[in-house]
C-alpha positions in Angstrom: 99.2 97.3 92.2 99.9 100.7 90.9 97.1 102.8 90.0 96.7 105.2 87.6 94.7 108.3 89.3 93.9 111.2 87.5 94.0 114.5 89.7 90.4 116.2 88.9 92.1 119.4 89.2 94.2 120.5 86.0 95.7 124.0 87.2 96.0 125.9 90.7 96.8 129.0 91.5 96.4 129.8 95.9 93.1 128.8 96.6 91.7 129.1 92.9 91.5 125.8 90.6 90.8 124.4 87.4 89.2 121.5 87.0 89.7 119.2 84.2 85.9 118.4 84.1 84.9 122.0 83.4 87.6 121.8 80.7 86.4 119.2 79.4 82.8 120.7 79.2 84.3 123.9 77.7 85.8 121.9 74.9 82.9 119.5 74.0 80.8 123.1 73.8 83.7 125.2 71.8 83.6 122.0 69.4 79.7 122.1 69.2 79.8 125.5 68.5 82.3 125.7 65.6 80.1 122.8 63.9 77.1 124.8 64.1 79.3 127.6 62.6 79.9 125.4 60.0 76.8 124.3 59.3 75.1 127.3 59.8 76.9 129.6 57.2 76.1 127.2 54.3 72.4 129.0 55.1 73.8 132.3 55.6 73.8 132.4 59.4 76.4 134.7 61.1 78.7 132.9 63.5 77.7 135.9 65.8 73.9 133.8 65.5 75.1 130.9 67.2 77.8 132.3 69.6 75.1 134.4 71.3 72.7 131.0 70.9 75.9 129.4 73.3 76.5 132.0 75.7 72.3 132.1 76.2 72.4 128.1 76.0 75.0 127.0 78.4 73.9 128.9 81.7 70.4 128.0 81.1 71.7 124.0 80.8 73.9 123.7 83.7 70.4 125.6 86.0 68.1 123.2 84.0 70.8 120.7 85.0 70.9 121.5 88.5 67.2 122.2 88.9 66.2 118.8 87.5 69.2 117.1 89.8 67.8 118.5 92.8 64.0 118.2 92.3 64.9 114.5 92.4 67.0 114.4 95.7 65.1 117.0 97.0 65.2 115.3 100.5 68.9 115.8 101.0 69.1 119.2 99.8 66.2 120.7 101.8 67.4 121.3 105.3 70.6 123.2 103.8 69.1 125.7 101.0 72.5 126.6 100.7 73.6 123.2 99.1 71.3 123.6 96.4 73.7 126.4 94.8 77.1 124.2 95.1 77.3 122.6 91.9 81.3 122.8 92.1 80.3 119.7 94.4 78.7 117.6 91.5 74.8 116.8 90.9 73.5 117.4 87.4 71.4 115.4 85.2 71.4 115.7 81.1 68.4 115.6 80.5 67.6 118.7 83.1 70.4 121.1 80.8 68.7 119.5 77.5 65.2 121.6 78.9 66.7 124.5 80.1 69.0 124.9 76.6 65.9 124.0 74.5 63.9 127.1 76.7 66.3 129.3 76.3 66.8 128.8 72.8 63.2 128.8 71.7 62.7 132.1 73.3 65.9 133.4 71.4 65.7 132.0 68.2 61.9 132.9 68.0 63.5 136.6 68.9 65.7 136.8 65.9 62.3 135.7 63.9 63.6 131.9 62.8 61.7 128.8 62.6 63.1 126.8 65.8 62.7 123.4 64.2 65.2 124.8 61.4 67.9 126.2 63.8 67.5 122.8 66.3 68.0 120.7 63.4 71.5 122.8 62.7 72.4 122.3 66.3 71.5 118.9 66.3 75.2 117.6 65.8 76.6 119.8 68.6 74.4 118.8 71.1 76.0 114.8 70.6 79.1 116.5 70.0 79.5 117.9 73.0 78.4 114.7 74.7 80.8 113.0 73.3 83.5 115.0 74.8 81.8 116.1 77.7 81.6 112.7 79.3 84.9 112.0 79.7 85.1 114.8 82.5 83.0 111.8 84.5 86.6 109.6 83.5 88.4 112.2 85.0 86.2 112.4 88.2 85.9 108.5 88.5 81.7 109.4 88.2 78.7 108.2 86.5 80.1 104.4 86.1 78.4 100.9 86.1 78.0 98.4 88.6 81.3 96.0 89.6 83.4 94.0 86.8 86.3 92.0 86.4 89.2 93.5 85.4 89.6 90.6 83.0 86.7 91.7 81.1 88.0 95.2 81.0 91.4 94.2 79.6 91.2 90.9 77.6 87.3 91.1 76.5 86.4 94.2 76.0 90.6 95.0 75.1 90.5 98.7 76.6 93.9 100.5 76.9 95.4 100.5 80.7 94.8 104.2 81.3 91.2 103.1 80.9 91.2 100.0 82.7 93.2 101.7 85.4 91.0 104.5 86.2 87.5 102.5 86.5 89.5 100.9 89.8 87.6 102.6 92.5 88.5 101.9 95.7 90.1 98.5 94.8 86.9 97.6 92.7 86.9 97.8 88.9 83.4 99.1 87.5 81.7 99.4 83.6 83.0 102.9 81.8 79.6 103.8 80.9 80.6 106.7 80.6 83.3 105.0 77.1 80.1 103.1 76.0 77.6 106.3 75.6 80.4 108.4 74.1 81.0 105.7 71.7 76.8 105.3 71.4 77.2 108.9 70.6 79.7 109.0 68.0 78.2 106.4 65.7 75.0 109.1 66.4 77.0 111.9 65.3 78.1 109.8 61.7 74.2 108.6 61.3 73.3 112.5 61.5 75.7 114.3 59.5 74.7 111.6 56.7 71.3 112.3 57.7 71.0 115.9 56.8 72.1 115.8 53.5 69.0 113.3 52.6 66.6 115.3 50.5 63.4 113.1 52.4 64.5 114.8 55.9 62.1 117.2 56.7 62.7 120.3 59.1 62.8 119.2 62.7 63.1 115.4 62.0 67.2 115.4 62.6 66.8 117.1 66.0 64.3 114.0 66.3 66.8 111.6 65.0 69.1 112.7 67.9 66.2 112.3 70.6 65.7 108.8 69.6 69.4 107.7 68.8 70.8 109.2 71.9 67.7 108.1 74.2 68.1 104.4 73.0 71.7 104.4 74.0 71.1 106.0 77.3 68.3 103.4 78.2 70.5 100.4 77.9 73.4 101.6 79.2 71.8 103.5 82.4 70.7 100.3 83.7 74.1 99.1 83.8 74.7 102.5 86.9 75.0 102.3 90.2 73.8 106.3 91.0 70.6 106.4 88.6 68.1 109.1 90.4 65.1 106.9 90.5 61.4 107.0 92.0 58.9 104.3 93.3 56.6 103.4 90.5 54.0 100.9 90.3 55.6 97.3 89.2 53.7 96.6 86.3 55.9 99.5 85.1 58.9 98.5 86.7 58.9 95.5 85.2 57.9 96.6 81.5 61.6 98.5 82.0 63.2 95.6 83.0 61.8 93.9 80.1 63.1 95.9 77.9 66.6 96.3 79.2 66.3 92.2 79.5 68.6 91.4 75.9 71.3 93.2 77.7 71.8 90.7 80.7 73.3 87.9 77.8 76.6 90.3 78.3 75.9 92.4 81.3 74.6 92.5 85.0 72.4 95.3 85.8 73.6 97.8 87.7 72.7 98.2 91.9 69.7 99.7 92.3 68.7 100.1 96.1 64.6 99.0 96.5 64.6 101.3 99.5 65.1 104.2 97.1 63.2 103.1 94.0 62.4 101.2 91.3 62.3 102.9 88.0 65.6 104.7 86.4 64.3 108.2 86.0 66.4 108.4 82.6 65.1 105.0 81.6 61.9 106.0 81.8 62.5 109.4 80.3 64.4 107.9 77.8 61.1 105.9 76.5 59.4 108.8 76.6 61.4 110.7 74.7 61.5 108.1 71.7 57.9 107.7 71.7 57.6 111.4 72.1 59.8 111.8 69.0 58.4 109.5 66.7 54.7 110.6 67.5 55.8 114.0 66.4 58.1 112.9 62.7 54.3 111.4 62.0 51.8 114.1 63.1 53.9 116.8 61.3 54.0 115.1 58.2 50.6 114.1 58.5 49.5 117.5 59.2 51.9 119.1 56.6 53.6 121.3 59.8 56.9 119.6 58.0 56.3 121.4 54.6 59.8 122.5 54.9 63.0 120.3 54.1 66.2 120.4 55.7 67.8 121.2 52.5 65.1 124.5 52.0 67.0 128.0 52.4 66.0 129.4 56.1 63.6 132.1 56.3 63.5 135.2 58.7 59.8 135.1 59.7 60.6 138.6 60.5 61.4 140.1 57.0 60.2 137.2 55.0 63.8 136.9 53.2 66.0 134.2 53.4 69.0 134.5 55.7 71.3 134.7 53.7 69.9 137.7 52.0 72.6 140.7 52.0 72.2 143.9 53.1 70.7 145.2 49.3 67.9 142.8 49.3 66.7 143.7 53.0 66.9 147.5 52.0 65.0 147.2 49.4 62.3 144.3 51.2 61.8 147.5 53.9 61.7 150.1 51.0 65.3 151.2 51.2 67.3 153.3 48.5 70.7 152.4 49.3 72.6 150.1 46.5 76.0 148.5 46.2 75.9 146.0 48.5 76.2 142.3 47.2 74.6 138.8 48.7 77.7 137.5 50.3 76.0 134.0 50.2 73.5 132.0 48.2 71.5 129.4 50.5 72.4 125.5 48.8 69.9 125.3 46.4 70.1 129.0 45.1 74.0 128.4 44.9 74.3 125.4 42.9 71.7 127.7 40.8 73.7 130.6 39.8 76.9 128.3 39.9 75.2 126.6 36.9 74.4 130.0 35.2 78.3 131.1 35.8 79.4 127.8 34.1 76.9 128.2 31.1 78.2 131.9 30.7 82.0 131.2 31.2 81.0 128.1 28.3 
């Protein structure tokens, strides 16, 4: 049978390569970025705001990445220190780059004087953006894939192209593309939040909520169907509440291997419950407590200067006591726009 293999490495040079994976990363970011762009200039946000938000982000993700990896295979890593720096080798875990991005960004965006719940609800979209994209580097590397499965069920039930099919044959065995099911999980998340943020009931904060719950309900049910979940031994009573809960999915699917002899609790599973409950705890106790006073829809504020960002260069002069003129708001926030749009059509009438 003739297998379709995809080389990992997409351009070398002597000794130096390219891999397709960090491509693949680099695209999924470059497309998170321009939607935050996008986004962000409809509140008058530079593009230079969320570029310098990326290049702070990313390096703080893949060490959160790494960091979290290796805390949980610490036992293979600590008689070779060295090993713990060669991520070219693989070992990163999402949820690690999720809290070293979120650190990161905190401390920046509370530097340039703006509400974080305002600008995380802007990124919100280009985080499962870039997830969406950024798992089909584990296609390339034939990585992060579910336990054995017919080929039949590849081809004839599930009806995936070839070039799929072909590529989950590792070693002679055919395997689930979880890696196609969470990007998939993630594009319907992408649709539900872009419809989401123009809702006038969303309050600040809750769409980068929305995105903990939507994506952390997808990773639950489809990590248990992996064969390289980091894990831990818990006690049973909550091993088995997990399997409980990932019980619907075994009318379709068989769990993937987990070996008892290294735990019995998913890590992400269990983070992944968390996170929800996390989530959902904090949507109520903001709105209970009126901390989400603020709409999605609202103009952003600058803490700092107590002007909205969008305010030109006139309006901050004059804020700080300034005598310079001339200079004109390049761009009303959405509701002050549809404002003096109104006033322009009434005086063009």
């Amino acid at each position: 049978m003739n297998m379709l293999l995809i080389n990992p490495v997409a351009i070398a040079i002597g000794t130096f390569e390219v891999r397709w994976y960090g491509i693949i990363l680099g695209l999924g970011a470059l497309a998170g970025l321009l939607l935050a762009v996008r986004e962000g200039k409809r509140y008058g946000l530079s593009s230079d705001f969320f570029m310098d938000l990326l290049l702070i982000g990313v390096p703080s993700a893949i060490i959160g990445a790494r960091i979290y990896y290796v805390a949980f295979k610490w036992d293979e890593y600590k008689h070779d220190l060295l090993s713990v720096f060669k991520i070219w080798e693989g070992g990163i875990a999402i949820y690690g780059a999720l809290i070293g991005a979120f650190i990161a960004g905190i401390l920046y965006i509370r530097a340039k004087g703006y509400s974080f719940w305002r600008i995380a609800d802007i990124c919100a979209p280009s985080l499962i953006t870039g997830q969406i994209i950024g798992r089909w580097g584990n296609f390339v590397n034939q990585e992060a894939y579910g336990g054995p499965v017919s080929e039949d069920f590849l081809r004839n039930t599930l009806h995936l192209p070839g070039w799929i099919v072909d590529q989950m044959n590792v070693q002679g065995t055919f395997h689930h593309p979880t890696f196609l099911y969470e990007s998939l999980w993630n594009l319907l998340g992408l649709i539900l939040l872009l419809i989401l943020r123009r809702q006038k009931f969303l309050r600040a904060g809750e769409l980068l909520m929305s995105y903990f719950i939507w994506y952390s309900v997808g990773r639950f049910y489809i990590e248990g169907l992996r064969t390289d979940s980091l894990a831990f031994h818990g006690p049973e009573w909550l091993a088995s509440f997990v399997n409980g809960l990932w019980s619907p999915m075994t009318v379709t699917f068989e769990p993937g291997y987990l070996d008892p002899a290294y735990g019995n609790i998913r890590i992400s599973q269990l983070v992944a419950i968390l996170l929800v409950l996390a989530a959902v705890a904090i949507i109520i106790v903001r709105r209970a407590t009126g901390a989400a006073s603020e709409r999605y829809l609202d103009p952003i504020i600058n803490r700092k200067t107590g002007l909205p960002a969008d305010a030109g260069p006139e309006e901050t002069k004059a804020e700080n006591g300034g005598e310079e003129h001339g200079a004109e708001r390049t761009e009303a926030a959405p509701n002050e726009r549809e404002k003096t749009k109104g006033h322009e059509d009434e005086t063009n009438d």
